[in-house]
Structures are given as C-alpha cells and as structure tokens.
N, CA, C, O and CB atoms as a CASP TS submission, in Angstrom:
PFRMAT TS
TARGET T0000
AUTHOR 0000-0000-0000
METHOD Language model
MODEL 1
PARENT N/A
ATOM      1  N   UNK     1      -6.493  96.232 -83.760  1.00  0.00           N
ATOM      2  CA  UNK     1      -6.945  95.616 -82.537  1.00  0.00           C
ATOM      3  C   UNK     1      -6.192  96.165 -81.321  1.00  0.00           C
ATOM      4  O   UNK     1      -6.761  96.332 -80.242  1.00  0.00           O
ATOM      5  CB  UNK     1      -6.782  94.113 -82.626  1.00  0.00           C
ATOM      6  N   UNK     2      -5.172  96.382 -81.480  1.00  0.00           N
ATOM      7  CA  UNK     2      -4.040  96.596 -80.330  1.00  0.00           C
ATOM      8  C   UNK     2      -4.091  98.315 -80.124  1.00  0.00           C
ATOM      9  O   UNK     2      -3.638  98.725 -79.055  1.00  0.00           O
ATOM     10  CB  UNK     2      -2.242  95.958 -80.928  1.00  0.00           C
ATOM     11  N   UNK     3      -4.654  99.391 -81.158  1.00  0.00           N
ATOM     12  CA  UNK     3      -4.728  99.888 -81.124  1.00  0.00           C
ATOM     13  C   UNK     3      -6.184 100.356 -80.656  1.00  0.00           C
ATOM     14  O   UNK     3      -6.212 101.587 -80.622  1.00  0.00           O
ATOM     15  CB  UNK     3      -4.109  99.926 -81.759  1.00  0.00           C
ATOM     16  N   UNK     4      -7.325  99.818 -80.308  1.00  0.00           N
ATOM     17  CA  UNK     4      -8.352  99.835 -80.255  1.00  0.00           C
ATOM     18  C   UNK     4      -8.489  99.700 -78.808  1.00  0.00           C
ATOM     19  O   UNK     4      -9.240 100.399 -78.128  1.00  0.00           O
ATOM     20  CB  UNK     4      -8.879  99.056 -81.090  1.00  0.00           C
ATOM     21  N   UNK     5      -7.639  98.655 -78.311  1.00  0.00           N
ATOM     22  CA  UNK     5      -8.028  98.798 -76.850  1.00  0.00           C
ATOM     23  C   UNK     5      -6.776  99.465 -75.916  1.00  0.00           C
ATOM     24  O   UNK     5      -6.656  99.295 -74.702  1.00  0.00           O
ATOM     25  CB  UNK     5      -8.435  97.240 -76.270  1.00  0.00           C
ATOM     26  N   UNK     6      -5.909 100.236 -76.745  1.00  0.00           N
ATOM     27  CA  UNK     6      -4.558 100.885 -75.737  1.00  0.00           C
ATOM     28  C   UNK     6      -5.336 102.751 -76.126  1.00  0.00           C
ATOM     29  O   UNK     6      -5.164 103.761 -75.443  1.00  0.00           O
ATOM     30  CB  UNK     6      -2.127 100.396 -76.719  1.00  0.00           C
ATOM     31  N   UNK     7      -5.900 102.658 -77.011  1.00  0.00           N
ATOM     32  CA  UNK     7      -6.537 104.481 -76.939  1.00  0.00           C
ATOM     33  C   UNK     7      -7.286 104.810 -75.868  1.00  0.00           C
ATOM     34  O   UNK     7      -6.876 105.804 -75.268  1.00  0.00           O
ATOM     35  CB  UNK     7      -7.618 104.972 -78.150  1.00  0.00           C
ATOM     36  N   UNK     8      -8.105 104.373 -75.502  1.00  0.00           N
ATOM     37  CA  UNK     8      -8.824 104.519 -74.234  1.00  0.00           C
ATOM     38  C   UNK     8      -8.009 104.837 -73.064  1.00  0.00           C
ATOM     39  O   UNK     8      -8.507 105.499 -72.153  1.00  0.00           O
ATOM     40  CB  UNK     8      -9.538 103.337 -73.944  1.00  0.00           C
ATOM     41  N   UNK     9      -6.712 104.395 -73.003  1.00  0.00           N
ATOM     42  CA  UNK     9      -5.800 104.400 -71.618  1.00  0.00           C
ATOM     43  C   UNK     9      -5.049 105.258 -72.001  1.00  0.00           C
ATOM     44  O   UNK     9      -4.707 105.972 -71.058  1.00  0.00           O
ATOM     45  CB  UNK     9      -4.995 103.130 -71.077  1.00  0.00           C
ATOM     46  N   UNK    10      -4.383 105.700 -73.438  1.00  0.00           N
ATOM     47  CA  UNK    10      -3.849 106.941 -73.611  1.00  0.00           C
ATOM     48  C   UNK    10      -4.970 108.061 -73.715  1.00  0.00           C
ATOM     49  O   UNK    10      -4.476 109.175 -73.539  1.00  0.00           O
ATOM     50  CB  UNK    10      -2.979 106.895 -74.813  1.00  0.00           C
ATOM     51  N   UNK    11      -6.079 108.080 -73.906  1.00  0.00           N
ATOM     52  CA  UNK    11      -6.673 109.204 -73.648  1.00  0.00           C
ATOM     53  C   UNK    11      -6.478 109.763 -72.366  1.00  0.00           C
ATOM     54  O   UNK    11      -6.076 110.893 -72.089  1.00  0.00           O
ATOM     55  CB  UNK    11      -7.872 109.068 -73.874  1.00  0.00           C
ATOM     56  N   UNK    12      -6.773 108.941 -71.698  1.00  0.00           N
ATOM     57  CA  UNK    12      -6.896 109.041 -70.275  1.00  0.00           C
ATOM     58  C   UNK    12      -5.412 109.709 -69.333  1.00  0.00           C
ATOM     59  O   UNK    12      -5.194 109.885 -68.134  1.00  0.00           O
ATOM     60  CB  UNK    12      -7.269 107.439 -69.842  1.00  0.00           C
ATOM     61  N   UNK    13      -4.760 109.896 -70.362  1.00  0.00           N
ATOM     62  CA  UNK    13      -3.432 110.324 -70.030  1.00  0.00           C
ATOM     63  C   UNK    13      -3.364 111.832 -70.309  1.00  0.00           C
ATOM     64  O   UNK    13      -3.159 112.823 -69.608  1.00  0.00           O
ATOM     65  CB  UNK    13      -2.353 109.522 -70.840  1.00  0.00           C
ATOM     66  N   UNK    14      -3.718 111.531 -72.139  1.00  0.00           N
ATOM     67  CA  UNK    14      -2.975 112.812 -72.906  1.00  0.00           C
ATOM     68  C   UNK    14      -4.343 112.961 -73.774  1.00  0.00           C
ATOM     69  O   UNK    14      -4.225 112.646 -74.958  1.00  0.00           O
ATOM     70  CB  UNK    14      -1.232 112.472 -73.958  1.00  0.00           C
ATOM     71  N   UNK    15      -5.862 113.482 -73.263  1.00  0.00           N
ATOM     72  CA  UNK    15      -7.200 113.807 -73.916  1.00  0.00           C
ATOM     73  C   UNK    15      -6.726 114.580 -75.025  1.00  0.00           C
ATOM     74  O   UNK    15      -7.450 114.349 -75.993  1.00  0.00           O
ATOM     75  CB  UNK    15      -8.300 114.619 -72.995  1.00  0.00           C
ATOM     76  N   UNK    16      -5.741 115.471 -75.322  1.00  0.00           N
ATOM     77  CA  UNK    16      -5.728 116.652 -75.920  1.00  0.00           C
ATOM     78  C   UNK    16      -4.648 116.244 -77.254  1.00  0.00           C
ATOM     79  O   UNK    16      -4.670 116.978 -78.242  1.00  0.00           O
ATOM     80  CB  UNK    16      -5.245 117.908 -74.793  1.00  0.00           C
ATOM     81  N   UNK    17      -3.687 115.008 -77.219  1.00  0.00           N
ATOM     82  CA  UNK    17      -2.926 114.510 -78.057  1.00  0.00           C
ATOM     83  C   UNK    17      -2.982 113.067 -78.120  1.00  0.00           C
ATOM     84  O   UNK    17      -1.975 112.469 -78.497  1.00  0.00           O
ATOM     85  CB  UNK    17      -1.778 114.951 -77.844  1.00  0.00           C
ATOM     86  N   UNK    18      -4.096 112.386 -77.779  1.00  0.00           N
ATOM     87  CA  UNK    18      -3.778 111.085 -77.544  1.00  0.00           C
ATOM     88  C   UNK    18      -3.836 110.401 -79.037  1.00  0.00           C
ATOM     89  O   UNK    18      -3.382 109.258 -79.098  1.00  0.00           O
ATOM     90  CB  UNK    18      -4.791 110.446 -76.433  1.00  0.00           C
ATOM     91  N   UNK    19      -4.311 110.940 -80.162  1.00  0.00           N
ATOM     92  CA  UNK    19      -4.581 110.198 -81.612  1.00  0.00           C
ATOM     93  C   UNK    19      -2.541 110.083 -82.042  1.00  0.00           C
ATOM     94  O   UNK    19      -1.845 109.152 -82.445  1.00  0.00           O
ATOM     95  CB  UNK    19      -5.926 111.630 -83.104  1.00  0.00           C
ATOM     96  N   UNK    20      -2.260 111.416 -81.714  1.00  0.00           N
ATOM     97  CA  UNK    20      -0.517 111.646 -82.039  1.00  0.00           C
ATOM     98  C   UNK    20       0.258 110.649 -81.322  1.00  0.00           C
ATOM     99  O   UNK    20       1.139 110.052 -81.941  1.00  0.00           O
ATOM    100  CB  UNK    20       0.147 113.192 -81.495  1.00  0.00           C
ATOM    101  N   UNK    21       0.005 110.339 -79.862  1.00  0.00           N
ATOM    102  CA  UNK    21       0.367 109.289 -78.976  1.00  0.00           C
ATOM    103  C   UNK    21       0.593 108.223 -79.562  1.00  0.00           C
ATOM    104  O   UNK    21       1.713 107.750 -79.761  1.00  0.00           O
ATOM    105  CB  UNK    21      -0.458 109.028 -78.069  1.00  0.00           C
ATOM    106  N   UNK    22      -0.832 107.582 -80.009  1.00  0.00           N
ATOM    107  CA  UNK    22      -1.156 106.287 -80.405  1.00  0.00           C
ATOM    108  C   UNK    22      -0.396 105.989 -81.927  1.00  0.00           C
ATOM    109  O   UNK    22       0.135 104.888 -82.069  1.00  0.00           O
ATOM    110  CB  UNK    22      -2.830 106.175 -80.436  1.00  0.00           C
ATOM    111  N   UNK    23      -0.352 106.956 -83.035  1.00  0.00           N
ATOM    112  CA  UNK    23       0.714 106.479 -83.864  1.00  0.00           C
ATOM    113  C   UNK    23       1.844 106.298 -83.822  1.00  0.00           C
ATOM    114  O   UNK    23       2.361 105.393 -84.477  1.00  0.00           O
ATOM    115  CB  UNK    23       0.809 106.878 -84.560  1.00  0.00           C
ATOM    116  N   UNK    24       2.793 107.410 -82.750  1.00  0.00           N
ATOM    117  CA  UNK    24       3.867 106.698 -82.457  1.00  0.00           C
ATOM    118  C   UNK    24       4.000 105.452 -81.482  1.00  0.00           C
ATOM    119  O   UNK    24       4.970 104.722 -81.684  1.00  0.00           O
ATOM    120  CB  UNK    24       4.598 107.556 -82.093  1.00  0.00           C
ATOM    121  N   UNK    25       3.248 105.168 -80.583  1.00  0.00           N
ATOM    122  CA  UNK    25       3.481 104.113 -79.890  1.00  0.00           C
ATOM    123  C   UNK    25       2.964 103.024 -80.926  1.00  0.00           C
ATOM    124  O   UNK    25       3.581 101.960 -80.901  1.00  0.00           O
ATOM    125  CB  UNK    25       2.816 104.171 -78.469  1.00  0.00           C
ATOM    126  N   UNK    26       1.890 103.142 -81.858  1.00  0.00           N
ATOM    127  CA  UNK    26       2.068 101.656 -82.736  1.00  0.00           C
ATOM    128  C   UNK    26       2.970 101.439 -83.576  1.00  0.00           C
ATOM    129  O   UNK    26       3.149 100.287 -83.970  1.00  0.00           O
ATOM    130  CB  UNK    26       1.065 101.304 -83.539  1.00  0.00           C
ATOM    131  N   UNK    27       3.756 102.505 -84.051  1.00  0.00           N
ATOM    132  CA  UNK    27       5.150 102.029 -84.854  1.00  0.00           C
ATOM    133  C   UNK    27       6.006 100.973 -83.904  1.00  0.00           C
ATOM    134  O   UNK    27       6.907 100.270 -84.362  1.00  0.00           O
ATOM    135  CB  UNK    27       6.237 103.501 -85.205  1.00  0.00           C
ATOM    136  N   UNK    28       5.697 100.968 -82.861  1.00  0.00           N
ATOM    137  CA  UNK    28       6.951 100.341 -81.895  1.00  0.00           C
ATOM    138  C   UNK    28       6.671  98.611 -82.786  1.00  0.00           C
ATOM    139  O   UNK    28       5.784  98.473 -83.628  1.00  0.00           O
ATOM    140  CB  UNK    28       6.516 100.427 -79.499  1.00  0.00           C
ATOM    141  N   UNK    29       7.197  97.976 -82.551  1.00  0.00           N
ATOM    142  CA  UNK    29       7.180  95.990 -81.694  1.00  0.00           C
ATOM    143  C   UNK    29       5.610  95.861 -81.259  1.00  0.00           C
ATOM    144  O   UNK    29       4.968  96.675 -80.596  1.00  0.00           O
ATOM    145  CB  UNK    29       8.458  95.711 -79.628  1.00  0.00           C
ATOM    146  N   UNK    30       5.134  94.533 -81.846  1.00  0.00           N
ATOM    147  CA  UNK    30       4.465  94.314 -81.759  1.00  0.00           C
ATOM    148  C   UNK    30       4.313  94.033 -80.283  1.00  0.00           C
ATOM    149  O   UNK    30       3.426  94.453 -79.541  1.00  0.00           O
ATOM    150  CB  UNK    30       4.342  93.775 -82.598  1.00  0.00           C
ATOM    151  N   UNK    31       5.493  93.125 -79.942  1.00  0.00           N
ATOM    152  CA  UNK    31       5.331  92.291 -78.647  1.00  0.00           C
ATOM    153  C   UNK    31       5.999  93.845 -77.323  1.00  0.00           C
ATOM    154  O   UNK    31       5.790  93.783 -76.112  1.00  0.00           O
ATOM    155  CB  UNK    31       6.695  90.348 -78.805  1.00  0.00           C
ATOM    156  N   UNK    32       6.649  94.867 -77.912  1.00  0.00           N
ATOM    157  CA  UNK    32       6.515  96.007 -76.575  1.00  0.00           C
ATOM    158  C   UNK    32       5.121  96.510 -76.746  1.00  0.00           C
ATOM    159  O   UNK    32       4.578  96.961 -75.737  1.00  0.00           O
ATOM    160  CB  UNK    32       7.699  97.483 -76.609  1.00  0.00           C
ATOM    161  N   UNK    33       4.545  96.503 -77.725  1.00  0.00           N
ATOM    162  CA  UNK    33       2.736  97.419 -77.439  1.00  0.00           C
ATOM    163  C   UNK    33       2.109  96.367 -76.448  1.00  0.00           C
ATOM    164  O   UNK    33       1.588  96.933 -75.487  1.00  0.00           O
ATOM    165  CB  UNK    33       1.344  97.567 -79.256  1.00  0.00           C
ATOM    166  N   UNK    34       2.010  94.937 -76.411  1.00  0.00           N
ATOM    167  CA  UNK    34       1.616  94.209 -75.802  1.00  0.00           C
ATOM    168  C   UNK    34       2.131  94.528 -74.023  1.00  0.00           C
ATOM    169  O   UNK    34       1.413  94.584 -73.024  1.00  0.00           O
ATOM    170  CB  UNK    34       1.982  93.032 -76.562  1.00  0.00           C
ATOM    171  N   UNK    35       3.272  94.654 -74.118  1.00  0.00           N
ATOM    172  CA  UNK    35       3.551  95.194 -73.103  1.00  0.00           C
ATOM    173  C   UNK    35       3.040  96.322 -72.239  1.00  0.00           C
ATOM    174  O   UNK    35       2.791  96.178 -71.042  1.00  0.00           O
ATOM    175  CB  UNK    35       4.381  95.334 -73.338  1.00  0.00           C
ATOM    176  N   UNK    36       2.897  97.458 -72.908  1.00  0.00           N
ATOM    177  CA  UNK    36       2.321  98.544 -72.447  1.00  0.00           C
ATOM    178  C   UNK    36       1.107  98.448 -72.359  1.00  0.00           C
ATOM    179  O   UNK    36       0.552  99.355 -71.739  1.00  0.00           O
ATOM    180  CB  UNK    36       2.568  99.508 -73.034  1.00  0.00           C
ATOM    181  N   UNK    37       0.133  97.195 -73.002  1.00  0.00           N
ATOM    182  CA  UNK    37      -1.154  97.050 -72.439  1.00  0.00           C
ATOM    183  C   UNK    37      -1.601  96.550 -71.165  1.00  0.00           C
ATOM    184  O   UNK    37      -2.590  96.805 -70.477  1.00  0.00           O
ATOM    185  CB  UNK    37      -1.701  96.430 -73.145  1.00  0.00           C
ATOM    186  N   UNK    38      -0.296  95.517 -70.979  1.00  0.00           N
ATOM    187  CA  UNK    38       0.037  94.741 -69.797  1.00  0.00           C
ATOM    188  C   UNK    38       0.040  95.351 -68.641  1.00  0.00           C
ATOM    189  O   UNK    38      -0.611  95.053 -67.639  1.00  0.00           O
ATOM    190  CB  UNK    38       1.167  94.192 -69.871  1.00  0.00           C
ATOM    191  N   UNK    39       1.122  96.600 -68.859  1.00  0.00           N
ATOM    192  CA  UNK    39       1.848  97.250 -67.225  1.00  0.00           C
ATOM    193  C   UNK    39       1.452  98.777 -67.881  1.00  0.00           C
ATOM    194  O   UNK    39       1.993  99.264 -68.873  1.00  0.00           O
ATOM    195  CB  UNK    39       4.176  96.893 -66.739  1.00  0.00           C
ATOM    196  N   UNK    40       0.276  99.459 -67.004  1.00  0.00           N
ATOM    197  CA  UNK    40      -0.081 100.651 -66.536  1.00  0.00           C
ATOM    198  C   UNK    40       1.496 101.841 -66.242  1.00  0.00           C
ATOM    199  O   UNK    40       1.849 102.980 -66.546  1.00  0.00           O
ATOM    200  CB  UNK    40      -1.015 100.193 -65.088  1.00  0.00           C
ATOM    201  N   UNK    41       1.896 100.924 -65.649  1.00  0.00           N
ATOM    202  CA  UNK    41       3.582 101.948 -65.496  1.00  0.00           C
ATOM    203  C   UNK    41       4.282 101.790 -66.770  1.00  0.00           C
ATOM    204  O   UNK    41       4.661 102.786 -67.386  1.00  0.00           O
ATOM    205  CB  UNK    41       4.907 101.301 -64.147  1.00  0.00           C
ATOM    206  N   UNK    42       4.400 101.078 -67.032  1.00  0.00           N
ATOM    207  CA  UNK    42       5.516 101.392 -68.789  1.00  0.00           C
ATOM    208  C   UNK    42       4.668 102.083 -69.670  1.00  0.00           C
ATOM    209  O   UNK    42       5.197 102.908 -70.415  1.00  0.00           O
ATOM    210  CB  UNK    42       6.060  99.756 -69.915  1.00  0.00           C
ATOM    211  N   UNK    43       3.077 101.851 -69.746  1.00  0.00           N
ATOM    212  CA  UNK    43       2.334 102.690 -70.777  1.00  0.00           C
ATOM    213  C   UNK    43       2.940 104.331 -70.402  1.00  0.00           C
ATOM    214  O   UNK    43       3.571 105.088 -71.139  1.00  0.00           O
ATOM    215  CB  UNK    43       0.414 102.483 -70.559  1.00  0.00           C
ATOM    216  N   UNK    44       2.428 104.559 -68.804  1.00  0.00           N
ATOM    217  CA  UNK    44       2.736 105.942 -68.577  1.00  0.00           C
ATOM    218  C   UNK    44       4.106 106.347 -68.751  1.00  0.00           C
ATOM    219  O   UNK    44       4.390 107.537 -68.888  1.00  0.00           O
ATOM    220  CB  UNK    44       2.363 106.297 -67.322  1.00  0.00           C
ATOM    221  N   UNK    45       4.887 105.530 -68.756  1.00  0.00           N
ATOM    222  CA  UNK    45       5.715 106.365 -69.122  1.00  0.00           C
ATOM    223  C   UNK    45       6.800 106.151 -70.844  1.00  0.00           C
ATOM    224  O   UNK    45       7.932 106.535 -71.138  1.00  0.00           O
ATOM    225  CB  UNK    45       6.483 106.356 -67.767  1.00  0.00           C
ATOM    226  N   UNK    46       6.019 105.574 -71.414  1.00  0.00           N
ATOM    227  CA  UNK    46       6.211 105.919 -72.615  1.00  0.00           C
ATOM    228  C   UNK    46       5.482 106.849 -73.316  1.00  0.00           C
ATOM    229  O   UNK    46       5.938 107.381 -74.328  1.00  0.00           O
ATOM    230  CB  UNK    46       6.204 105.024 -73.170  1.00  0.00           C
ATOM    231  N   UNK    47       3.750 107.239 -72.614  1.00  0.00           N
ATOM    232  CA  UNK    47       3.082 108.473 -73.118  1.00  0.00           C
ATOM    233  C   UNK    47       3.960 109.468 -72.994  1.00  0.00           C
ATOM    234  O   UNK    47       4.220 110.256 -73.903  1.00  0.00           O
ATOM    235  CB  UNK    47       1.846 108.845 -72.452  1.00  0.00           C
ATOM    236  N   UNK    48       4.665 109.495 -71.413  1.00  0.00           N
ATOM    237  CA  UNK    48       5.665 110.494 -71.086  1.00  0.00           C
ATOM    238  C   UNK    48       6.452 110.968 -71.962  1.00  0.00           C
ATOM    239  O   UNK    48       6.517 112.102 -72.437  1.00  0.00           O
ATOM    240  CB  UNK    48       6.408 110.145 -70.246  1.00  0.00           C
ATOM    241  N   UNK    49       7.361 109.570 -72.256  1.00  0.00           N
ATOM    242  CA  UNK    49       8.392 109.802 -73.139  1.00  0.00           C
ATOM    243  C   UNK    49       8.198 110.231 -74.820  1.00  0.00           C
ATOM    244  O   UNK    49       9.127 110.522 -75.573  1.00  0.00           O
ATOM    245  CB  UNK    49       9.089 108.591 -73.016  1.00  0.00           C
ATOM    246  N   UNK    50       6.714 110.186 -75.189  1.00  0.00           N
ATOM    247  CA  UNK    50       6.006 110.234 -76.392  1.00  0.00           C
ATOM    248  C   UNK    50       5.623 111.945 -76.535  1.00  0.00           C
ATOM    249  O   UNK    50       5.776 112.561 -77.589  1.00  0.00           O
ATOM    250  CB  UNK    50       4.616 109.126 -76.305  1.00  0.00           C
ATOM    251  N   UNK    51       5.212 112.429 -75.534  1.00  0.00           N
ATOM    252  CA  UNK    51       4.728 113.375 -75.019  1.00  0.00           C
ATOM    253  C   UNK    51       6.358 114.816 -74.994  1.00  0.00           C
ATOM    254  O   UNK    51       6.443 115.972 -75.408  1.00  0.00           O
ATOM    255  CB  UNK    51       3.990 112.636 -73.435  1.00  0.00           C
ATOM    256  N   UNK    52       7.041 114.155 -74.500  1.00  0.00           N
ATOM    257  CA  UNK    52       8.465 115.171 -74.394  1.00  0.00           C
ATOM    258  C   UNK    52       9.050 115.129 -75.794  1.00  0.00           C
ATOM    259  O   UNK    52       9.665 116.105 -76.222  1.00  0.00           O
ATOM    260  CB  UNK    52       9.784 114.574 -73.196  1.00  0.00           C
ATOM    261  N   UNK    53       8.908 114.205 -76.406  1.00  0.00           N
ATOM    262  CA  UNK    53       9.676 114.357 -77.994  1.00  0.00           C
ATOM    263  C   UNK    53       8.214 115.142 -78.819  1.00  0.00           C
ATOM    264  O   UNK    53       8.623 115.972 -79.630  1.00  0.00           O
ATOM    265  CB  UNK    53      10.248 112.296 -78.930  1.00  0.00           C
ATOM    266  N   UNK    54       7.356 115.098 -78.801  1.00  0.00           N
ATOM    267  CA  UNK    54       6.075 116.253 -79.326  1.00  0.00           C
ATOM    268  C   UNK    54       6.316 117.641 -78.842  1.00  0.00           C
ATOM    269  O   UNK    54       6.030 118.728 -79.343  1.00  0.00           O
ATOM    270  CB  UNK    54       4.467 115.872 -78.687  1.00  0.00           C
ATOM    271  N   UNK    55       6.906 117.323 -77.756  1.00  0.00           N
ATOM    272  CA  UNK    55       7.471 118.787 -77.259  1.00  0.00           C
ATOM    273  C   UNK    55       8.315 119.510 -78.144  1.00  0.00           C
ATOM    274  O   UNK    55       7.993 120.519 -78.772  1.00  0.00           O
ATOM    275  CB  UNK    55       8.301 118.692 -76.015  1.00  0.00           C
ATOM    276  N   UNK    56       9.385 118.950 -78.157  1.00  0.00           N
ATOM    277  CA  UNK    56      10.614 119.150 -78.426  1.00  0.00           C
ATOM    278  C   UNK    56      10.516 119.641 -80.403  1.00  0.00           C
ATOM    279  O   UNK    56      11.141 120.412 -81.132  1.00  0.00           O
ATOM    280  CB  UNK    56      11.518 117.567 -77.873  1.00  0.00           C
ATOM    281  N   UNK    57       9.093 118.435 -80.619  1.00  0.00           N
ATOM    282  CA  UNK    57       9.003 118.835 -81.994  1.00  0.00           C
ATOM    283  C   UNK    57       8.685 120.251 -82.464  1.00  0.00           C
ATOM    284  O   UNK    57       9.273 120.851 -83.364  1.00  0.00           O
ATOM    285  CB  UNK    57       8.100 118.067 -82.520  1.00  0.00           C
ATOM    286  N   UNK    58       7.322 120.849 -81.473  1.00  0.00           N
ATOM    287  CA  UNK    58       6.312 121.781 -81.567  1.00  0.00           C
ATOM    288  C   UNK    58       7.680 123.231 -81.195  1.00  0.00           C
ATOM    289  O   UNK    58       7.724 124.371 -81.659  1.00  0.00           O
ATOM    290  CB  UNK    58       4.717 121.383 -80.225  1.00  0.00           C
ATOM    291  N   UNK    59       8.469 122.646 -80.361  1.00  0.00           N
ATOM    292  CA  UNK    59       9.355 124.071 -79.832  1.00  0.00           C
ATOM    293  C   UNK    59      10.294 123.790 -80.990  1.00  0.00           C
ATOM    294  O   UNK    59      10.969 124.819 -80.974  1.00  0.00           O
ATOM    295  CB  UNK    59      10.224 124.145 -77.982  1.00  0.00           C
ATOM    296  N   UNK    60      10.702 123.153 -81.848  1.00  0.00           N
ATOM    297  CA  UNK    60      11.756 123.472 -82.836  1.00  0.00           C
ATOM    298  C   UNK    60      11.139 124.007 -84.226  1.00  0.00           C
ATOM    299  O   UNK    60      11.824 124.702 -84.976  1.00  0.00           O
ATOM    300  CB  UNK    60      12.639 122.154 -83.090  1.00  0.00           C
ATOM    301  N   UNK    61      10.101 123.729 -84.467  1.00  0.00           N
ATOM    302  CA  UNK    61       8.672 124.308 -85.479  1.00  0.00           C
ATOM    303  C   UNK    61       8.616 125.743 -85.020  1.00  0.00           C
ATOM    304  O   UNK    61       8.753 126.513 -85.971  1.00  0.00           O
ATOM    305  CB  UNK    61       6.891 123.446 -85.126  1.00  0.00           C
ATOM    306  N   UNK    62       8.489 126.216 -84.096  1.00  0.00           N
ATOM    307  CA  UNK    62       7.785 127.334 -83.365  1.00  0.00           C
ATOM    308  C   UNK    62       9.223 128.484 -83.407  1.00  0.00           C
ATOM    309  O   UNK    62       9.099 129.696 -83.231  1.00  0.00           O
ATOM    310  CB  UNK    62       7.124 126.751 -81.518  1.00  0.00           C
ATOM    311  N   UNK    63      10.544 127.789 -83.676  1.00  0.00           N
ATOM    312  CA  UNK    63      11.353 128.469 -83.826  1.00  0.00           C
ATOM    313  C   UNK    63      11.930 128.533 -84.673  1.00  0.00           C
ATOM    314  O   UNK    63      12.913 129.243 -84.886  1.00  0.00           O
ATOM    315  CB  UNK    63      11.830 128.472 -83.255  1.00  0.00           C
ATOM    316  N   UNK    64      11.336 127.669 -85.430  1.00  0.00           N
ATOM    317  CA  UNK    64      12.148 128.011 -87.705  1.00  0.00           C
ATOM    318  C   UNK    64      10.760 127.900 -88.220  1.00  0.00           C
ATOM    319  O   UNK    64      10.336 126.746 -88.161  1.00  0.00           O
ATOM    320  CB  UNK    64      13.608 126.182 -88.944  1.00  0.00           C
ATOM    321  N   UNK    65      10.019 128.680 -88.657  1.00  0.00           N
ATOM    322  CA  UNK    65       9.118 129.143 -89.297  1.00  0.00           C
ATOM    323  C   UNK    65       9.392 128.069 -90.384  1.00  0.00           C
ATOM    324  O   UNK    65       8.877 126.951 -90.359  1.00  0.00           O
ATOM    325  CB  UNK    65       9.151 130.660 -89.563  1.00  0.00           C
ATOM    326  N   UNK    66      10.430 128.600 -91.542  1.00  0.00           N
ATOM    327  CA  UNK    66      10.395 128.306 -92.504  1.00  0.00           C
ATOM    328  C   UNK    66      10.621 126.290 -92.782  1.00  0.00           C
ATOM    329  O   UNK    66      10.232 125.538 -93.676  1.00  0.00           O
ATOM    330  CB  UNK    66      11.335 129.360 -92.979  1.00  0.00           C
ATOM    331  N   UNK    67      11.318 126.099 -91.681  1.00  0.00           N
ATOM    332  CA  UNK    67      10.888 125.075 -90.921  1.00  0.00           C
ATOM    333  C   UNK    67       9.348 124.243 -90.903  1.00  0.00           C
ATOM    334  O   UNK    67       9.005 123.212 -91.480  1.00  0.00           O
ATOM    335  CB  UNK    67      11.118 125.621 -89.789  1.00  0.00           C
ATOM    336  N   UNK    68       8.982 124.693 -90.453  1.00  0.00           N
ATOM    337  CA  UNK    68       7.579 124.384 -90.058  1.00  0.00           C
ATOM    338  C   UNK    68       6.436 124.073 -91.781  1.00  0.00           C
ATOM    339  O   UNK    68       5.619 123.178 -92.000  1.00  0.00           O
ATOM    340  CB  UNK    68       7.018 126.051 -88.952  1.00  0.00           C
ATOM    341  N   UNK    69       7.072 125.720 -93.047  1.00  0.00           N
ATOM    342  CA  UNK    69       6.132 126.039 -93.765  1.00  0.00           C
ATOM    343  C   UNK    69       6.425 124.558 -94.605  1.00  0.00           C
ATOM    344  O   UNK    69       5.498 123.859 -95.014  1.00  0.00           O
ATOM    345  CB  UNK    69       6.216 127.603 -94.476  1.00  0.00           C
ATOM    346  N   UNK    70       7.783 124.231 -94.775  1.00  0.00           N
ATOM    347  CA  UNK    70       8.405 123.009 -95.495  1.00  0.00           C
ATOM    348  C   UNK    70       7.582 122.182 -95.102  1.00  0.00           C
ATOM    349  O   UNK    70       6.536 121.956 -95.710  1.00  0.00           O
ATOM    350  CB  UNK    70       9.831 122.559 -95.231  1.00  0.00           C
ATOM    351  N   UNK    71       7.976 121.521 -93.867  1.00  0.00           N
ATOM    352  CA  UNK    71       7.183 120.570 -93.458  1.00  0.00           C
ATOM    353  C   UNK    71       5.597 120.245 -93.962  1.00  0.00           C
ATOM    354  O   UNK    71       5.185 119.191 -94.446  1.00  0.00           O
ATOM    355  CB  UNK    71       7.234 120.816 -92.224  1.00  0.00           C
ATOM    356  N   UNK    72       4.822 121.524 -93.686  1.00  0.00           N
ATOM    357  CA  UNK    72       3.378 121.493 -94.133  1.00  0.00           C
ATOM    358  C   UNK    72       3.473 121.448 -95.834  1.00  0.00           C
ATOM    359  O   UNK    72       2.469 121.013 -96.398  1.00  0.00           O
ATOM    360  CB  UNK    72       2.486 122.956 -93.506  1.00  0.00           C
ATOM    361  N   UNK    73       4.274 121.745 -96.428  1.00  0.00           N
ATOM    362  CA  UNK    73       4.781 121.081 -98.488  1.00  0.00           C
ATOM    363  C   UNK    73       4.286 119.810 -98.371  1.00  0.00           C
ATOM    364  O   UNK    73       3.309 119.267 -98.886  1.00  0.00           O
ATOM    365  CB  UNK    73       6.907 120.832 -99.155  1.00  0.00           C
ATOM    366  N   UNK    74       5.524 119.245 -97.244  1.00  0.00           N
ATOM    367  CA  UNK    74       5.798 118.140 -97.802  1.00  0.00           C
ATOM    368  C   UNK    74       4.493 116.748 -97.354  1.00  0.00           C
ATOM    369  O   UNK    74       4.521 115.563 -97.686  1.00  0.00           O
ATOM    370  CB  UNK    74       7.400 117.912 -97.299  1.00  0.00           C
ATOM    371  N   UNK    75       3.388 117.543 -96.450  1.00  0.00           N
ATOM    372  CA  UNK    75       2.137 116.788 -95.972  1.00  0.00           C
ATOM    373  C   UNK    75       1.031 116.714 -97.064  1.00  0.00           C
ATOM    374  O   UNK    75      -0.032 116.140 -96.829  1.00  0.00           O
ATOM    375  CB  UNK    75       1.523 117.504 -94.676  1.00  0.00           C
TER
END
C-alpha cells in the first residue's frame, strides 16, 4: 500500500531508477515512509540520498570487475 502510492512521486524524481529507489526506501520504518509521503522535501531528499549511495555502488562495481562477476553468483 505504502508502496503503491510513494512510486508515482519517486518516479517523478528518478524515471530511470525509481523501482531501485522504492526498495530501499521501503526497508526503512514504517512510520519514516509515512513521513516521506507526508513532506515532498524529506522524500526528495532521501531519493537524493538513495540515489548517491547507487552511485557509489555502480562506481565501486565498475572498478572491481571481479567484484561485480561475484556479486551477479551470488543473485
């Protein structure tokens, strides 16, 4: 449910990663997702903050190969 009506507003952010968005922001607290449905400014900037650690993932993948091939094992 909570996830049903906060995708629409992360699309609208991040069209191109918003499914990746939305699983980490529903691991959070029930009662902070409620939050971020609430206030337009904390959503954005937890996409933000959701968005820079995907970063950080894709550039440490992109620089250990063998890294990366593990990872895809262990999926």
């Amino acid at each position: 449910m909570l996830g049903e009506n906060m995708y629409p507003l992360v699309e609208q952010l991040e069209p191109n990663t918003a499914a990746k968005v939305m699983g980490k922001l529903l691991e959070m607290d029930q009662t902070r997702v409620l939050h971020l449905l609430e206030s337009t400014d904390a959503l954005k900037a937890k996409v933000a903050e959701a968005m820079e650690v995907l970063r950080n993932v894709y550039q440490q993948q992109a620089s250990n190969p063998t890294e990366q091939l593990a990872d895809l094992a262990l999926n």
